[in-house]
C-alpha positions in Angstrom: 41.9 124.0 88.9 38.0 123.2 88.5 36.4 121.9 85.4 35.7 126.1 84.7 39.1 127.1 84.3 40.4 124.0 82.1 37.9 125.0 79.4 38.7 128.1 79.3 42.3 127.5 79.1 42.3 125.2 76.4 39.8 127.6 74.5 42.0 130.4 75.1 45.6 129.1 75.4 48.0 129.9 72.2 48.8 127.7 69.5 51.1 128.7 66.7 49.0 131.0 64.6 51.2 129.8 61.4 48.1 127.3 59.9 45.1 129.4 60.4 47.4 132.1 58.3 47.9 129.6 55.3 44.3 128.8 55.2 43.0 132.1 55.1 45.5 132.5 52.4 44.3 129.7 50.8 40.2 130.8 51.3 41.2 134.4 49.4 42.7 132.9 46.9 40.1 130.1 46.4 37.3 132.9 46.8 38.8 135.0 44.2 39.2 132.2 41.4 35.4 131.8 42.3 34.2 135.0 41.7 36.2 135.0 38.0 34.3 132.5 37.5 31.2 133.8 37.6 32.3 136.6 35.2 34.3 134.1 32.9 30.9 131.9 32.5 28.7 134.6 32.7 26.8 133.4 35.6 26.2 136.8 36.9 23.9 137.4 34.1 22.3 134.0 33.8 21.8 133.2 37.2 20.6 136.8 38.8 20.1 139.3 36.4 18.4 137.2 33.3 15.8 135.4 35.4 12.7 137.1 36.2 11.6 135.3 39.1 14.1 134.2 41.9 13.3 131.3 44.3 14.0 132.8 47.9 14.7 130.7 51.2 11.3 131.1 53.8 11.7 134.4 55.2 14.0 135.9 53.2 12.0 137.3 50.4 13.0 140.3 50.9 16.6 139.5 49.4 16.5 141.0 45.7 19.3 141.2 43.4 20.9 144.7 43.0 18.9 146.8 39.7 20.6 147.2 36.8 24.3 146.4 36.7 24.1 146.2 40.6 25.2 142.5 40.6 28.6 142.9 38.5 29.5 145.6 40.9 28.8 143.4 43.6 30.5 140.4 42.1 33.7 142.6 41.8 33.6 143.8 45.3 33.5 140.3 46.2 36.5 140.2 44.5 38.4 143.1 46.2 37.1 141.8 49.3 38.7 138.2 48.5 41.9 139.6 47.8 41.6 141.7 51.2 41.0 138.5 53.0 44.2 136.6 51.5 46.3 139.8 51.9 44.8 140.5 56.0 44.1 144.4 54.5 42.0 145.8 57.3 40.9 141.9 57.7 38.1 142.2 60.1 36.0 145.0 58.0 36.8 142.7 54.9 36.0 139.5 56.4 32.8 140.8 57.8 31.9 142.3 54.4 32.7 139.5 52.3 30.4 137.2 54.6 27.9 139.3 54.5 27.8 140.3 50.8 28.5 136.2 49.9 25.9 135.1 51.9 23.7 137.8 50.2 24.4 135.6 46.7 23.6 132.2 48.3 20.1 133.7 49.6 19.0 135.4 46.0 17.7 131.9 45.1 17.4 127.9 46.1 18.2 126.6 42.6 21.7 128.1 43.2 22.0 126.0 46.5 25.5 124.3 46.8 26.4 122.6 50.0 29.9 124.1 49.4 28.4 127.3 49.3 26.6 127.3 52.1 30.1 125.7 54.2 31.7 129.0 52.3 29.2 131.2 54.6 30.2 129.5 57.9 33.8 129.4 57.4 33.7 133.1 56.5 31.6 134.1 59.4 34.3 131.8 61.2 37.1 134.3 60.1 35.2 137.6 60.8 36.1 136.3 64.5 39.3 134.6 64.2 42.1 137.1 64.1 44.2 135.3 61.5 45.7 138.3 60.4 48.2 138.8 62.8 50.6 137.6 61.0 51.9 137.7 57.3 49.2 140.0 56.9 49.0 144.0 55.5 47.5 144.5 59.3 50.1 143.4 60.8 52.8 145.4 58.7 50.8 148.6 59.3 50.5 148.1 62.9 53.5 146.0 64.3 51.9 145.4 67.8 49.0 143.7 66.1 51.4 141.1 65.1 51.5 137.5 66.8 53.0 134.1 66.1 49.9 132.3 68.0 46.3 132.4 67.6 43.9 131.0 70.5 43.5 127.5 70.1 39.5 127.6 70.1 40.3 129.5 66.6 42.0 126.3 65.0 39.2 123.9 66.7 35.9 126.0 65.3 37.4 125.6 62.0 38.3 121.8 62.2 35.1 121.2 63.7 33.6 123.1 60.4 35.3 121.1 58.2 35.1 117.5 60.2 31.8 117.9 60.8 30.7 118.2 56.5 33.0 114.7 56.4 31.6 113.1 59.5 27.9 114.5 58.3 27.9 113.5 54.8 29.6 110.1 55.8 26.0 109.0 58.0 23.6 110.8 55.3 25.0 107.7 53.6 24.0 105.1 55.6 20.4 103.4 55.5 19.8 105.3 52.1 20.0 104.1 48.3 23.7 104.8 48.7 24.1 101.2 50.1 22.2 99.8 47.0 25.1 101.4 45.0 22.6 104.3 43.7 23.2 106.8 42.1 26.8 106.0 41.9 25.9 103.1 39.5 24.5 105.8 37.3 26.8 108.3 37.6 29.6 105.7 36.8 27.7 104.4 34.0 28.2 108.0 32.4 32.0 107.9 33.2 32.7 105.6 30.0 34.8 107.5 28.0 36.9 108.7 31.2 40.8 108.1 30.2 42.5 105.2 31.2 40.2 103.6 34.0 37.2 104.4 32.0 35.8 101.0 31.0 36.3 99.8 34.5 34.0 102.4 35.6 30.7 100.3 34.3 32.0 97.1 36.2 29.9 96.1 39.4 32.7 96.1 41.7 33.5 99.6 40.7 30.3 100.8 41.6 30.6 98.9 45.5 34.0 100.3 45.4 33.2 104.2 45.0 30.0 103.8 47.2 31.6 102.5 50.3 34.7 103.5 49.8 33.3 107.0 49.6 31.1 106.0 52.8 34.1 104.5 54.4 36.0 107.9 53.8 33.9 110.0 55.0 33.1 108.7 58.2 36.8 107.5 59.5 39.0 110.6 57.8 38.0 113.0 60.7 39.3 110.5 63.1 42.4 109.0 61.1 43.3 112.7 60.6 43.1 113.8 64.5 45.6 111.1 65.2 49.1 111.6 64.7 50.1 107.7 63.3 47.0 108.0 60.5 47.3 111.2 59.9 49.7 111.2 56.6 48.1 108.6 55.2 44.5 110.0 55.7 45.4 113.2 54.4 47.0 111.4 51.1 43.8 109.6 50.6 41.9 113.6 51.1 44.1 114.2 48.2 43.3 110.9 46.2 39.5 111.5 47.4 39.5 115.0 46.1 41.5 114.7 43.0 39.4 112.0 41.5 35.8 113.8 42.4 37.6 116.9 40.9 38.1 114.8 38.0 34.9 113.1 37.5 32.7 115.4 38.7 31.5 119.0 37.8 31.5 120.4 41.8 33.4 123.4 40.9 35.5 125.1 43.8 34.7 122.2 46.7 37.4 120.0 46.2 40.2 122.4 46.3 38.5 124.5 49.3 38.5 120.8 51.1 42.0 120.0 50.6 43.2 123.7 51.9 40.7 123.3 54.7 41.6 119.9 55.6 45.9 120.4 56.2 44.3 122.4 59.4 44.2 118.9 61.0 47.9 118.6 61.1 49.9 120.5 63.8 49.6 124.3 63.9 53.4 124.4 63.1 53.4 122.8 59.9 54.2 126.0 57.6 57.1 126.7 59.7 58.5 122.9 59.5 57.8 123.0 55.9 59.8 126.1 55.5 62.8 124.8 57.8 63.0 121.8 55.8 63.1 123.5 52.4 65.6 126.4 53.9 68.0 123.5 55.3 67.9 121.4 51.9 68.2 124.8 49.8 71.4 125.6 52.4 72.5 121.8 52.0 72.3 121.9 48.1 75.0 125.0 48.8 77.4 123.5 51.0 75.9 125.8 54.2 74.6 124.8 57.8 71.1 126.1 58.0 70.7 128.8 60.1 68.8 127.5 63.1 65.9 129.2 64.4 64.6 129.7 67.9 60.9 128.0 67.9 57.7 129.7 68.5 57.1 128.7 72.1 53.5 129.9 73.6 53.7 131.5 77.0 51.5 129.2 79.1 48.3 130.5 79.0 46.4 132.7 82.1 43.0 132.0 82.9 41.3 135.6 82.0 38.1 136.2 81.5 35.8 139.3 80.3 32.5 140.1 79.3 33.9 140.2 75.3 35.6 136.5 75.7 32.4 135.5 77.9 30.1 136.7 74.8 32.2 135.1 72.6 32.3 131.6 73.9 28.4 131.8 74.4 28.0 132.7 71.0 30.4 130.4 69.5 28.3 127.3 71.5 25.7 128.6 69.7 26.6 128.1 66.8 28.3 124.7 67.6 24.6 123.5 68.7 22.8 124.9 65.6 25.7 123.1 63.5 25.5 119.8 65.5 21.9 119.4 66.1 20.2 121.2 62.5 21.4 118.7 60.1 19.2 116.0 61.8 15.8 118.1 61.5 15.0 115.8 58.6 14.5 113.1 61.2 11.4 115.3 62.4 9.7 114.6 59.0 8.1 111.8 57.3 8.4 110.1 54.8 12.2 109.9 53.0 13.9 113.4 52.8 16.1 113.1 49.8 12.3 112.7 48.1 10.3 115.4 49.5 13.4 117.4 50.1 11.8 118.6 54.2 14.9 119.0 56.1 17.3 117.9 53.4 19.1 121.3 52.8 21.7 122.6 55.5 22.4 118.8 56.3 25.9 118.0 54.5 23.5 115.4 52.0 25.9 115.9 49.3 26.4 114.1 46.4 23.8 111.8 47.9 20.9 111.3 45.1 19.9 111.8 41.3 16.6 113.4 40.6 14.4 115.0 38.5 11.1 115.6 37.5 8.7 117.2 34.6 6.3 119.8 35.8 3.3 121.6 34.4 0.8 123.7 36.1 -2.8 124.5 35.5 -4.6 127.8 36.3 -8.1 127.8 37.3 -10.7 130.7 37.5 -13.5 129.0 39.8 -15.7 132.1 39.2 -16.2 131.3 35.4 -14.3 128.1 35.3 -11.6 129.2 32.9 -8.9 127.4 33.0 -5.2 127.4 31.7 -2.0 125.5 31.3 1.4 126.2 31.8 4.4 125.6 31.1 7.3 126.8 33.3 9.8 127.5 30.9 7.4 130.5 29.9 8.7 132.2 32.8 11.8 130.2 34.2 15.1 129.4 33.2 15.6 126.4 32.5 18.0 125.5 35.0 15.1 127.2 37.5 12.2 125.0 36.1 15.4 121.3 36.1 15.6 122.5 39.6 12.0 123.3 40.6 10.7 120.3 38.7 12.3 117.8 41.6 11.9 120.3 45.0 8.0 120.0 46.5 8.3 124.0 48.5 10.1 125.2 45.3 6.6 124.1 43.3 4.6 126.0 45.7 6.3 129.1 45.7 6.3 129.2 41.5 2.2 128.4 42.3 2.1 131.2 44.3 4.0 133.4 42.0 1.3 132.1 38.9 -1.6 133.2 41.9 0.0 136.5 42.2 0.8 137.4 38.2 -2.9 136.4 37.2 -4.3 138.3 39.9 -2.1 141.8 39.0 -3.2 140.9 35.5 -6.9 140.2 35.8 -9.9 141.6 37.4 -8.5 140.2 40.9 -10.0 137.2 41.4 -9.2 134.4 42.5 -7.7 132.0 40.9 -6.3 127.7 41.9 -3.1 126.5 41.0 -2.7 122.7 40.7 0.7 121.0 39.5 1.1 117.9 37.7 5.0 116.9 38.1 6.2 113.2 37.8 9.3 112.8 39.2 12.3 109.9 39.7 14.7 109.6 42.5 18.0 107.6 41.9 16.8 106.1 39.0 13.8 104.7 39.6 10.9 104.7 37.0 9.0 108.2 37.2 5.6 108.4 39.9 3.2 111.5 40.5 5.0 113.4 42.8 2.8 115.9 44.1 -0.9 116.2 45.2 -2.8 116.9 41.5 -5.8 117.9 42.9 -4.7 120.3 45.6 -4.9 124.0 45.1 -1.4 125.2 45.9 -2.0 128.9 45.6 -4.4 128.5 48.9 -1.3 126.7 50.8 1.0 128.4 53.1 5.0 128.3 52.6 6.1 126.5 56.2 8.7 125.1 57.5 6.5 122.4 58.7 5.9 119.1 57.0 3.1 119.3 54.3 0.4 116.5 53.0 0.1 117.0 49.3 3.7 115.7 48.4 3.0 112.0 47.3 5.3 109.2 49.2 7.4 107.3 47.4 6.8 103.9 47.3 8.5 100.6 48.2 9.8 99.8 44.7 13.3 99.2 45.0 16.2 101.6 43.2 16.8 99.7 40.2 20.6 97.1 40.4 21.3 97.7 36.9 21.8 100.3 34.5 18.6 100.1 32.0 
């Protein structure tokens, strides 16, 4: 058998289908609790509707939100969608149309960037092409030949290699950075007085080493401790431990719970049906009954076949291995440190990794009669827009541009300069100019490229104590 056929036997040989199913269970039902969410807090409002200015991702400023009402009735489909997705109702339309109109959301604007949101777009472009609703599923009670107790294994491996690589990732965006120092977790602990129980351990220096590396320490060995069979109990109990406690601590919403669904994919595919075994032979035990025993789900062994659909498919999937593998270490192509001028540091699993912020005001300049004018943000931000923009260089340009574009609609149509004055801290450092004062940002060009008119940030040291 060459080297050809082995791969694509193990991509396309069965595996018990009987995981994948719980997790997309799990993802609709996680899904749907995050979409009430947003209508319990009224986020739909606040965050898209309320604001008029939205901070869109390079190249995608042509993603509005819907007029009106538009983004309730979007919000709600979400919803539909979600339950679609947990029940496998005509799963493949659902799946595609919940990726679609989710990623939608996490494009309307930068301040609303989550790295948990953006892991919800891959995993649910991940399920538009793994057919985990051929079993337990609406589909597969409507049609009965749909139905299958085994998925290809390359199905259970994209979605472990999703999830392993956001530990793995987020483990070495740890290393050589201010996380070593203990920052910000000093701070963030320092906050954590009143916490019940542990809470005035929390301030304690050893505390502080022990959540930075033991949170370093977690992230980089649970992939591996999880992918073998003699660790993996105990690394998934310390997923749960990990999990529980960041649940508890911090405000990160939907992630932990999404995690600890995702993460019982690294046990074998057969686990539901163990699980239910075990529970059917104590609940027959408890009545004085034998359990029934039930034949196994045994794969047939798996035929070497290939087609231009399974060909397309395996291209594009090491696609989009590549771009995940290889993307999150762009900010190495940068200068200067990215958790300060923020060039490559989205879409690279730095999470949880720093504490900034920054004060920003802008000045308008009329160089034809040398009228000048100050502004404050908040004039026409939110305020969680102008917390956000305050601390994120390419976010300050585009609000520049924005100021450019409203005086020149407004006025006679000239031109005008926009400078920024925004001092800024990282992990608790004392406040330094952040950005270029004397630059015109209206006359520079949004780029992907690295830019000279964010200040570096010097060699002082993150501070050891809390001040």
């Amino acid at each position: 058998m060459t080297g050809q056929e082995r791969a694509w036997r193990a991509c396309f040989s069965p595996v018990d289908i009987a995981s994948v199913v719980v997790f997309r269970v799990a993802f609709g039902a996680i899904m749907l609790w995050e979409v009430t969410r947003y209508f319990d807090h009224g986020w739909i409002d606040r965050y898209f509707i309320a604001p008029t200015f939205h901070f869109t991702y390079f190249g995608f400023g042509w993603v509005q939100p819907w007029p009106g009402n538009g983004m309730y009735f979007h919000f709600l489909g979400l919803g539909l969608l979600a339950i679609c997705v947990m029940a496998g109702a005509w799963y493949r339309v659902s799946a595609a149309l919940f990726f679609i109109g989710f990623t939608y959301v996490f494009l309307l604007d930068q301040t609303q960037y989550l790295n948990h949101f953006y892991l919800i777009s891959l995993v649910s472009f991940l399920l538009v092409l793994i057919p985990a609703h051929h079993a337990v599923s609406v589909d597969a009670w409507r049609r009965p030949s749909l139905a299958s107790d085994t998925a290809p294994a390359w199905a259970l491996w994209m979605l472990r290699f999703q999830i392993g690589l956001v530990y793995l990732y987020g483990g070495i965006a740890k290393v050589g950075s201010d996380w070593l120092r203990g920052e910000p977790m000093r701070s963030w602990l320092a906050d954590e007085g009143g916490f019940p129980l542990i809470g005035r351990f929390l301030t304690q220096e050893w505390a502080v080493w022990a959540f930075s590396y033991g949170g370093l320490l977690f992230d980089l060995l649970v992939v591996p401790a999880l992918l073998w069979r003699r660790t993996r109990v105990m690394a998934f109990v310390a997923t749960l431990a990990f999990h529980l406690t960041n649940a508890q601590m911090f405000s990160i919403g939907i992630f932990p719970w999404m995690m600890i669904a995702a993460t019982t994919l690294f046990f074998p595919p057969s686990w539901p049906r163990a699980l239910g075994r075990g529970l059917a032979g104590a609940k027959a035990a408890a009545r004085g009954r034998r359990p029934r025993k039930k034949a196994p789900v045994v794969a047939p062994p798996a035929r070497v076949v290939t087609s231009p659909a399974r060909m397309a498919l395996v291209g594009g999937l090491c696609v989009f291995v590549l771009l995940q593998v290889f993307v999150p270490f762009r900010h190495l192509l940068y200068p200067g440190v990215a958790n300060w001028t923020e060039e490559g540091h989205r879409f690279s699993w730095h999470m949880k990794l720093r504490d900034k912020d920054g004060d920003a005001w802008f000045a308008v300049t009329e160089p034809a009669s040398g009228r000048r004018w100050e502004i404050d943000p908040h004039i026409y931000l939110t305020d969680r827009q102008v917390r956000k923009m305050s601390a994120r260089p390419d976010m300050i340009l585009q609000f520049s541009h924005h100021l450019a574009e409203l005086w020149a609609e407004d006025g006679d149509g000239q031109r005008v300069e926009v400078r920024a004055d925004v001092m800024a801290s990282l992990n608790d450092r004392p406040h330094r100019r952040y950005i270029d004062p004397t630059v015109d940002l209206a006359a520079q060009p949004r780029t992907l490229a690295s830019v000279d008119w964010i200040l570096p940030l010097d060699n002082q040291p993150v501070a050891t104590s809390r001040r």
